[in-house]
C-alpha distance (Angstrom), angle and dihedral (degrees) to the residues before:
residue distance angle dihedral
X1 . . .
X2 3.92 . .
X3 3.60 87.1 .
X4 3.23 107.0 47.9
X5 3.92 88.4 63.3
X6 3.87 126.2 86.8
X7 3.82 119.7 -166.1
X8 3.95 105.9 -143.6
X9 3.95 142.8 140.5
X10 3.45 112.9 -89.6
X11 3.26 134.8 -82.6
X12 3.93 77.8 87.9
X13 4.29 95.0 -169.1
X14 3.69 124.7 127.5
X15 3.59 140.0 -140.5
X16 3.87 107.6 -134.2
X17 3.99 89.3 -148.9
X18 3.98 112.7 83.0
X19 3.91 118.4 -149.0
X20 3.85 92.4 -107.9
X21 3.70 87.6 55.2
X22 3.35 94.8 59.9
X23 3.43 101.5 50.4
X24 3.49 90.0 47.4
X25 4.08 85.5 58.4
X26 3.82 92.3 45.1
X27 4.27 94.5 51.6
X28 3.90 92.0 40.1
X29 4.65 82.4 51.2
X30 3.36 85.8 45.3
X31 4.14 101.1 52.8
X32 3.72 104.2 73.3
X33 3.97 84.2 62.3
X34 3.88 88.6 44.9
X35 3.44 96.3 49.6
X36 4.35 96.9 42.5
X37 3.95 84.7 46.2
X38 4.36 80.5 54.3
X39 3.32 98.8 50.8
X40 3.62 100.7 40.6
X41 3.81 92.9 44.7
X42 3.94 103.7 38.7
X43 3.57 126.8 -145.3
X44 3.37 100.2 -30.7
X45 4.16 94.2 74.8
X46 3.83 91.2 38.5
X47 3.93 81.3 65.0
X48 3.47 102.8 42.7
X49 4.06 84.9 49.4
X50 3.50 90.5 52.5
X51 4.01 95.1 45.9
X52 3.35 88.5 49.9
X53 3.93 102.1 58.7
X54 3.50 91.6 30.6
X55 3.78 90.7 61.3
X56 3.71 95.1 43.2
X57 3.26 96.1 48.0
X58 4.07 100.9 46.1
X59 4.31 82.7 44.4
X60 3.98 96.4 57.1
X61 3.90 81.3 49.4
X62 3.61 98.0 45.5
X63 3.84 94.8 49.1
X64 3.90 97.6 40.1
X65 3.87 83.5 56.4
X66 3.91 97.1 46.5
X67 3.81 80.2 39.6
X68 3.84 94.3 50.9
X69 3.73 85.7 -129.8
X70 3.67 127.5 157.4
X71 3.87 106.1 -96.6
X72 3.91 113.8 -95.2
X73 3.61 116.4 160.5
X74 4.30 86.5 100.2
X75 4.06 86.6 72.5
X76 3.83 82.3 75.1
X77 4.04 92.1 -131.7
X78 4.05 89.5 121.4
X79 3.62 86.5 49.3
X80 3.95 92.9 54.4
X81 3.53 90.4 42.3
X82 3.54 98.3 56.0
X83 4.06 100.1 42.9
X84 3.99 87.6 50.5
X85 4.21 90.7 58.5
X86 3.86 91.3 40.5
X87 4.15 89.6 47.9
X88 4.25 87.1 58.6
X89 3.40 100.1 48.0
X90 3.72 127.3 86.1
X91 3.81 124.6 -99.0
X92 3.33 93.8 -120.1
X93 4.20 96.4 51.3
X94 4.28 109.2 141.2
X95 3.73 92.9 -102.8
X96 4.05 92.0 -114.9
X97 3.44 85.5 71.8
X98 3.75 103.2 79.9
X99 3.68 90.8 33.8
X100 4.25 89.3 59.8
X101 3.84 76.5 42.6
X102 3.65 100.5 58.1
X103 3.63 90.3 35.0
X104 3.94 92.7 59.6
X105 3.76 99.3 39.0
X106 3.91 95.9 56.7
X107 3.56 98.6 34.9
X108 3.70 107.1 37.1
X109 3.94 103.9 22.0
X110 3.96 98.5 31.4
X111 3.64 107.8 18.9
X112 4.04 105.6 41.4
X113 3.81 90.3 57.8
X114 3.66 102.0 51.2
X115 4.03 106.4 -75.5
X116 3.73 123.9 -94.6
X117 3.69 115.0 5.7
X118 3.03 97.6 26.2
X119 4.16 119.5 70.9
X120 3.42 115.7 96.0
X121 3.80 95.5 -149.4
X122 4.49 120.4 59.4
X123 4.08 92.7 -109.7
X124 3.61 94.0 -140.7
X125 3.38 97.9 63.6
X126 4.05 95.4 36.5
X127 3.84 80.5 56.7
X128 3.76 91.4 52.5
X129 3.83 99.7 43.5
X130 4.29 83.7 53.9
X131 3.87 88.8 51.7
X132 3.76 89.5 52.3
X133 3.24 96.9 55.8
X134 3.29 110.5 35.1
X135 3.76 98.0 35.6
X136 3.75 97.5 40.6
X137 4.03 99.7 157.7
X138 3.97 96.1 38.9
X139 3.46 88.0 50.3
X140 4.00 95.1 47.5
X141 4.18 102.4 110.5
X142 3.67 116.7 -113.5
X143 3.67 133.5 -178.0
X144 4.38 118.8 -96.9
X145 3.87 90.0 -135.0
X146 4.26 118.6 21.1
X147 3.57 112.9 79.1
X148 3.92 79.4 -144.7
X149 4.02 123.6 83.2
X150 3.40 113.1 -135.2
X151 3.82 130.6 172.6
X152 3.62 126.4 -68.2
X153 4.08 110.1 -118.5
X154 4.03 86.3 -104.3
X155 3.63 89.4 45.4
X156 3.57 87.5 55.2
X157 3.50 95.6 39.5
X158 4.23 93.1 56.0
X159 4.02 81.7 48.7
X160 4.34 86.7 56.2
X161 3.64 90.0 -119.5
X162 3.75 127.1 145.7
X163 3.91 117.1 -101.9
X164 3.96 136.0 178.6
X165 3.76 107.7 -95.6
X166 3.85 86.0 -173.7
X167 3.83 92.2 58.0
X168 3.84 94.8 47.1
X169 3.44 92.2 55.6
X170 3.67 107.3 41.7
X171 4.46 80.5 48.4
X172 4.27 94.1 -120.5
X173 4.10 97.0 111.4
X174 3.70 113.7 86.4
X175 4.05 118.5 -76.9
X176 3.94 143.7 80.6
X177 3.84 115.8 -7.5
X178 3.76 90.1 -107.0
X179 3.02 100.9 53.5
X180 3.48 106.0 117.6
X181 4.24 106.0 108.4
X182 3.77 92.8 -157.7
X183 3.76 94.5 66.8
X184 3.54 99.1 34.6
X185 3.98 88.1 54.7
X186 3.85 94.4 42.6
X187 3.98 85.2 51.0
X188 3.80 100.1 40.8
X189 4.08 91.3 43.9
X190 3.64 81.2 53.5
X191 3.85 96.5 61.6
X192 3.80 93.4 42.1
X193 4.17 96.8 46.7
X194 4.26 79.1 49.7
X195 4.13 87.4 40.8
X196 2.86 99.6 -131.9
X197 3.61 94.7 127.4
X198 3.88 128.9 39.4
X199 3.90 116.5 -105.0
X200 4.19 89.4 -165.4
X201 4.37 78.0 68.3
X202 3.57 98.2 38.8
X203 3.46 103.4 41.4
X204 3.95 102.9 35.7
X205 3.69 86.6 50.9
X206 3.84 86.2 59.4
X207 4.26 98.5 41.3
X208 4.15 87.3 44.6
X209 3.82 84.5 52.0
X210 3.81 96.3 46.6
X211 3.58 102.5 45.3
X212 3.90 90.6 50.8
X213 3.48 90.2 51.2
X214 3.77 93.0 44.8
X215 4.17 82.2 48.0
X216 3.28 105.8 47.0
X217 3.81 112.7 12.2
X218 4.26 98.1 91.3
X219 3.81 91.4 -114.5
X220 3.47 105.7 75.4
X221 3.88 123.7 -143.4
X222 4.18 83.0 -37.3
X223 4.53 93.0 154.5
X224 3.59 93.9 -135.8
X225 3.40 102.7 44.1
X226 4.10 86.0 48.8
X227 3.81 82.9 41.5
X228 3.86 87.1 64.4
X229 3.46 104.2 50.8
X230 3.59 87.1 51.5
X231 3.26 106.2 57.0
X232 3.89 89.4 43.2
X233 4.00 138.4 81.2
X234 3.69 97.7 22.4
X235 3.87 90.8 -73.2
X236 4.44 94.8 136.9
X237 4.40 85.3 40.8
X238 3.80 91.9 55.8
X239 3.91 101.7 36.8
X240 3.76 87.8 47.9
X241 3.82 106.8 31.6
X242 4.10 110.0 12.0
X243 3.92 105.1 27.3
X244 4.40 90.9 49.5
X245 3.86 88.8 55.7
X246 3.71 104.4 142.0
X247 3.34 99.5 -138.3
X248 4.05 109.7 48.5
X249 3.78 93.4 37.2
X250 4.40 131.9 84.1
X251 3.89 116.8 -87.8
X252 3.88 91.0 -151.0
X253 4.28 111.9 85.8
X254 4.06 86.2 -138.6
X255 3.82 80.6 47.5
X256 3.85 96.4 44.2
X257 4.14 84.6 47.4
X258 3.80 96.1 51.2
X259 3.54 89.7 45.6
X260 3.98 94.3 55.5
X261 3.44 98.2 44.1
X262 4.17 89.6 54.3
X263 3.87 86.4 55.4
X264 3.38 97.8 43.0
X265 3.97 81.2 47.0
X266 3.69 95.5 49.7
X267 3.25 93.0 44.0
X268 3.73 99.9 62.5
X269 3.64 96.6 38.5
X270 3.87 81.2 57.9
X271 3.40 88.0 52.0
X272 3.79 106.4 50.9
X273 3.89 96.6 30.6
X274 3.76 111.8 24.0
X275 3.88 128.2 91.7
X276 3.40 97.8 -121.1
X277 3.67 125.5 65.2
X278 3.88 104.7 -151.6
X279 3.98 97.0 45.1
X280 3.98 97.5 132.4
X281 3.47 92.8 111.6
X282 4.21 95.2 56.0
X283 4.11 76.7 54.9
X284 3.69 90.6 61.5
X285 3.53 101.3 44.4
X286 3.59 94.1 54.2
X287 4.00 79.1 57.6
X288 3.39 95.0 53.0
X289 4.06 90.6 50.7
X290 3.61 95.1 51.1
X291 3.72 97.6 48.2
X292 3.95 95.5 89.8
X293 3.82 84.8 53.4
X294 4.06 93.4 49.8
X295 4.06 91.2 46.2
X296 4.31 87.8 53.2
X297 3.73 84.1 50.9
X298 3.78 108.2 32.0
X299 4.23 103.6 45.2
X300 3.58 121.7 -164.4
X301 4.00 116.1 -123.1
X302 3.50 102.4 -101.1
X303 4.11 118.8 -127.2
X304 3.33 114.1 -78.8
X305 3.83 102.4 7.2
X306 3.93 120.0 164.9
X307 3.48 126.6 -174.0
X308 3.65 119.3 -111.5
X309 3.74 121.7 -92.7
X310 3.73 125.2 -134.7
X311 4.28 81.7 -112.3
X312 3.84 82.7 76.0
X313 3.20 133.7 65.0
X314 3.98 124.5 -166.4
X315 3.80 129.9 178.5
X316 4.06 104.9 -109.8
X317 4.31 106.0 -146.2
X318 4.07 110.1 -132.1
X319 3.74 116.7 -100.0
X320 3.78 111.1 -87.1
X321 3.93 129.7 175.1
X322 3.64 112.3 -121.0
X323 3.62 111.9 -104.6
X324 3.77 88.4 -126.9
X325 3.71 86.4 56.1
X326 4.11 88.2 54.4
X327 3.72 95.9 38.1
X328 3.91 82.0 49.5
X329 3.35 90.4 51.3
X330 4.14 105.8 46.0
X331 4.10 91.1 42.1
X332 3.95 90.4 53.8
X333 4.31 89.5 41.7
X334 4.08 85.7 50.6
X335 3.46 88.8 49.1
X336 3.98 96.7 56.8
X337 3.78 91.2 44.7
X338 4.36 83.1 51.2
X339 4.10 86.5 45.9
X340 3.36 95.1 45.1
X341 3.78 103.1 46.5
X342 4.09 88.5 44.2
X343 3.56 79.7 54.4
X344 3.76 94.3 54.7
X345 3.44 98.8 43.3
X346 3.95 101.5 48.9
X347 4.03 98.5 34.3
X348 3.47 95.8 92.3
X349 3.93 94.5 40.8
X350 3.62 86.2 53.0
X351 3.35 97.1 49.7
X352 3.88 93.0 51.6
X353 3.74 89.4 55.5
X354 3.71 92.3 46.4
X355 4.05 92.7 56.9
X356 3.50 86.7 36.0
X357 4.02 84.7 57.9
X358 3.72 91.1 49.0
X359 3.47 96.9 47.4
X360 4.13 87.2 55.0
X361 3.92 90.2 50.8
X362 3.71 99.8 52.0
X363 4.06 95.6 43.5
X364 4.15 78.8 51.2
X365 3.85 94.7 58.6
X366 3.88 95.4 28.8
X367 4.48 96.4 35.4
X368 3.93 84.1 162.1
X369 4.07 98.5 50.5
X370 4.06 116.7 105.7
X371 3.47 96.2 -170.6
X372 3.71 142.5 3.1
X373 3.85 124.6 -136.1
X374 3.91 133.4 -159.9
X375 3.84 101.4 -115.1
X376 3.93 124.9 -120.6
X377 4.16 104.6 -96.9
X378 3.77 99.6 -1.4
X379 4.38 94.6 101.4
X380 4.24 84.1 69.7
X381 3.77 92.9 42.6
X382 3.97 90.3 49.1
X383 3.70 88.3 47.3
X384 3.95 91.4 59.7
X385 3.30 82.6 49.0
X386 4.11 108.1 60.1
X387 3.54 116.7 100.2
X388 3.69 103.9 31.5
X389 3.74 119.7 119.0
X390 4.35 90.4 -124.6
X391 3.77 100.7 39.4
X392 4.46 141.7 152.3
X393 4.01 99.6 -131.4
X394 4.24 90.7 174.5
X395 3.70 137.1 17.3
X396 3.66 128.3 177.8
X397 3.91 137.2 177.6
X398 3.63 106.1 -117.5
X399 4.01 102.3 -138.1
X400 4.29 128.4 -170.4
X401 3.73 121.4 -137.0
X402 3.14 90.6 -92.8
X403 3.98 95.4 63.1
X404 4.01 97.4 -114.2
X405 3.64 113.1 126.2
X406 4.16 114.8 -114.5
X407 3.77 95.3 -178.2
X408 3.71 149.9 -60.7
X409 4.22 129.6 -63.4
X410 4.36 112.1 -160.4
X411 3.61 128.5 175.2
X412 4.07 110.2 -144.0
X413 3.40 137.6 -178.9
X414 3.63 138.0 -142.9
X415 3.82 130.0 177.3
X416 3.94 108.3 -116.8
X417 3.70 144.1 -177.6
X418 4.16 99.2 -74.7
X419 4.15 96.5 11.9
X420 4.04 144.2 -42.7
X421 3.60 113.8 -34.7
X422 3.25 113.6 -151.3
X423 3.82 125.2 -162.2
X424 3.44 138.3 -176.6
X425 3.92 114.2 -129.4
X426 3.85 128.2 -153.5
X427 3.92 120.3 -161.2
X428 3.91 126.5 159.2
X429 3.38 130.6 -137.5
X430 3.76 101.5 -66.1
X431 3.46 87.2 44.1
X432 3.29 103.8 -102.9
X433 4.21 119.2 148.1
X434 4.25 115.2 -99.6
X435 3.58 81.9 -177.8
X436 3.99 153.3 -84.8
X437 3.51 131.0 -78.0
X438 3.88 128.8 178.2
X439 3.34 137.2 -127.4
X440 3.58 110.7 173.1
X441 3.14 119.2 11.7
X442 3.96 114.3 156.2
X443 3.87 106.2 178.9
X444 3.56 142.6 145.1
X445 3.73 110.1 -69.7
X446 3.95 110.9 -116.4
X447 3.65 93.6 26.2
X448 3.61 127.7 26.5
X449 3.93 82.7 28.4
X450 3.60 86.4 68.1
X451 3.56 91.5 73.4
X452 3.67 88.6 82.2
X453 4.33 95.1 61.9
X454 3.47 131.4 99.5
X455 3.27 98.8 -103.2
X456 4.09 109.4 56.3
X457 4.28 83.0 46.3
X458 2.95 104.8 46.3
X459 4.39 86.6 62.4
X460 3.92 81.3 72.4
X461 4.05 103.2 58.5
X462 3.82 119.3 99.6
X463 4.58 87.7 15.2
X464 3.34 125.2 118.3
X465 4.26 136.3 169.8
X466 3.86 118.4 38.7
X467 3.70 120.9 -21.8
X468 3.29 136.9 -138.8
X469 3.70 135.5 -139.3
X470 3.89 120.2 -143.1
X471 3.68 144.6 154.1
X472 3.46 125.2 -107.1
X473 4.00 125.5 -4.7
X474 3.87 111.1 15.3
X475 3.56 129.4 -136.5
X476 3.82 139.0 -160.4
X477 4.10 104.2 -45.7
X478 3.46 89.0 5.2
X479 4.29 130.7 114.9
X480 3.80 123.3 -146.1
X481 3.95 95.7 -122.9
X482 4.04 110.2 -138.9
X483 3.49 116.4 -106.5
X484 3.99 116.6 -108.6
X485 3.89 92.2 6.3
X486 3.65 106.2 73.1
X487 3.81 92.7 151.8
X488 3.76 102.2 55.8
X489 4.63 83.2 47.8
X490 3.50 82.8 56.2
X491 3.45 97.8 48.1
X492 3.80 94.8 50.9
X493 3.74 90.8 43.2
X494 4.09 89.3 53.2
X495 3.79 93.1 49.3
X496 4.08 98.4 46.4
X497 3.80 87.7 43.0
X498 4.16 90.7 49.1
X499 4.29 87.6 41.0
X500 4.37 80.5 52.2
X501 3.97 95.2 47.8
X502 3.61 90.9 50.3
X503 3.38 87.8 52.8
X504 3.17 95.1 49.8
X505 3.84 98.0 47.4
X506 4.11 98.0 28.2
X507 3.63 110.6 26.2
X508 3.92 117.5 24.2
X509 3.74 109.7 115.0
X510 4.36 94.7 18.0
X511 3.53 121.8 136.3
């Protein structure tokens, strides 16, 4: 009888469903997406799936013994954790990667803070946020099978080009090993039909998500182009598997709903507006960190609770804001006033250095100009112009001493991998190009960076009509793409070719 009983605080109920249960549940939901991403990727993924729960596993063992800790790793946790971080990276990830991973997830994120129950961010995902930044290049996506890089769908997708919606979902086009949608939303509706995760998390994150893309994205509520972003950048894996982790999300269902739809917020703004075209997981971790605040706020209904009768009276405490709330408040108001007088006093430095920058790019694609001059016509044309993803925002006649027009300097822009980038382009009189120059150019370093050498310019000297983009050896009217950043080549290639229409159309036969 002794061990049948269990001395607790009250409320005395209990959940039928153990811990290693449930991790059982989530890594048998989470196998038909490890075993598409397998089969579509080869060997290399079955490896980095293995590393990955291997290294979990033997570090939650390691540290509980070094710890003196009861043993844990049979409640299937370090298992979880470690297929989750090998599922969002790429197939072709250096296989220290997940190992470091693993390593970093259990020790730092799980183990440091007491072990299961009690980290305040999902491991997995902490683990994968430290990858990406520290290991920027190994964790750069590339294909199983082309020797060339090219873009991954939500790559493409932040350049406005067209992807395969059907490939993205079934998990063959080019990204994480689980990234095949089907599986992860035949496992994930799994664990919510068996509730054992919360649809108000799950499914706000993915309406919040939706309707800011649908807002904000350009296309409008347009199904596939909704459909894409969707089944791209991890955004079904984390509201499913990482965003309904028991521990760093709110116990409250208003609580659980509020903290979806901030995700799924975060998410999209991420999306649309930040550098980086995979960043659902930073969305999620700022979830996880303001849980604790959305539990003080948002209390559960404790067991049993009745509403009090007109028999009993009880003294009701004036409404009073938090003083988080006000502290909140006056530290983010002091901050604006800081912004906006930083603002003051460095716009018109900035803006000095900025012309000044301008001025350097056009004397580098037009070394013999004197002066430049606003052409006749061109301030309507580059009106029309503003606001469109491949655009001219400046063109000048480049003039000698002497007065004579030698050719033409424009600034264009194109939308690329991590931003604009923004080049200055040389042509001469007949329109041929002097050269390129950049301005802004904001890629990924070691590949779309490499934009900026010698060697991808100086393809553009002596060219002139529309260009063409190809792999490998390049012809007459043709650009040698570079290798693993076919977005940023096709950004270039877009903003020369727009710079040679408006020639073309604007400038050809100006003085």
């Amino acid at each position: 009888m002794n061990g049948m009983l269990n001395l607790s605080s009250a409320p005395h109920t209990r959940d039928k469903w153990t811990t290693p249960y449930i991790m059982r549940m989530v890594t048998l939901s989470l196998l038909p997406a490890t075993i598409v991403g397998i089969l579509v990727h080869g060997w290399n993924a079955f490896g980095i799936v293995a590393l990955a729960i291997v290294s979990a596993v033997a570090s939650e063992w390691c540290f509980n013994k070094i710890c003196r800790k009861p043993d844990t790793i049979w409640d299937g946790s370090a298992v979880v954790t470690g297929l989750l971080l090998a599922l969002s990276l790429g197939p072709q990830t250096p296989l220290y990667i997940p190992v470091i991973g693993s390593v970093f997830a259990i020790v730092v994120c799980k183990g440091c803070f007491g072990g299961l129950g009690k980290n305040f961010i999902n491991p997995a995902l902490a683990a994968r946020c430290f990858l990406l930044i520290s290991f920027a290049n190994a964790m750069t996506i590339k294909p199983s099978l082309d020797a060339i890089a090219t873009a991954t769908p939500v790559g493409a997708l932040k350049a406005f080009e067209q992807v395969d919606i059907t490939k993205m979902f079934l998990g063959t086009a080019d990204g994480v090993i689980g990234g095949s949608i089907l599986a992860l939303l035949v496992g994930g509706l799994l664990l919510w039909s068996l509730d054992i995760i919360h649809g108000q998390i799950c499914f706000s994150v993915l309406i919040g998500f939706t309707l800011l893309i649908g807002l904000f994205g350009g296309e409008g509520f347009a199904p596939g182009f909704l459909l894409a972003h969707l089944c791209g950048g991890g955004v079904v894996m984390g509201a499913f598997f990482m965003a309904t982790d028991y521990v760093t999300s709110p116990v409250s269902r208003l609580g659980q709903f509020i903290y979806g739809c901030l995700i799924g917020v975060l998410g999209g703004i991420f999306r649309l507006w930040g550098n980086t075209a995979d960043s659902f997981s930073y969305a999620i971790i700022i979830g996880n960190v303001c849980t604790p605040l959305i539990d003080t706020y948002i209390v559960q209904k404790p067991l049993a609770y009745r509403k009090i009768g007109k028999t009993r009276r009880v003294k009701r405490e004036p409404f009073r804001i938090p003083k988080p709330v006000i502290a909140l408040t006056l530290i983010a108001a002091l901050a604006g006033v800081a912004l906006s007088g930083v603002f003051s006093v460095t716009k018109d430095p900035i803006e000095k250095q900025e012309l000044a920058a301008k001025t350097a790019s056009y004397k580098e694609v037009c070394p013999d100009a004197a002066t430049f001059e606003v052409p006749d016509g061109a301030e309507e044309k580059l009106q029309e112009a503003a606001g469109s993803t491949t655009r001219v925002n400046e063109a000048y006649i480049a003039k000698d001493a002497a007065g004579n027009t030698i050719g033409y300097a424009l600034n264009v822009s194109s939308k690329g991998f991590g931003g604009d980038v923004t080049l200055a382009l040389g042509l001469t009189a007949d329109g041929s190009i002097t050269g390129i120059s950049f301005t802004e150019l904001n890629e990924t370093a070691g590949l779309g960076m490499r934009a900026d050498e010698p060697a991808f310019k100086e393809q553009f000297a002596g060219k002139s009509g529309t260009l063409n983009l190809v792999k490998g050896d390049a012809g007459d009217g043709e650009i040698s793409a570079i290798t693993g950043a076919s977005v940023t080549s096709n950004a270039v290639i877009n903003a020369v070719n727009e710079g040679l229409s408006f020639y073309e159309t604007v400038l050809k036969g100006g003085n």
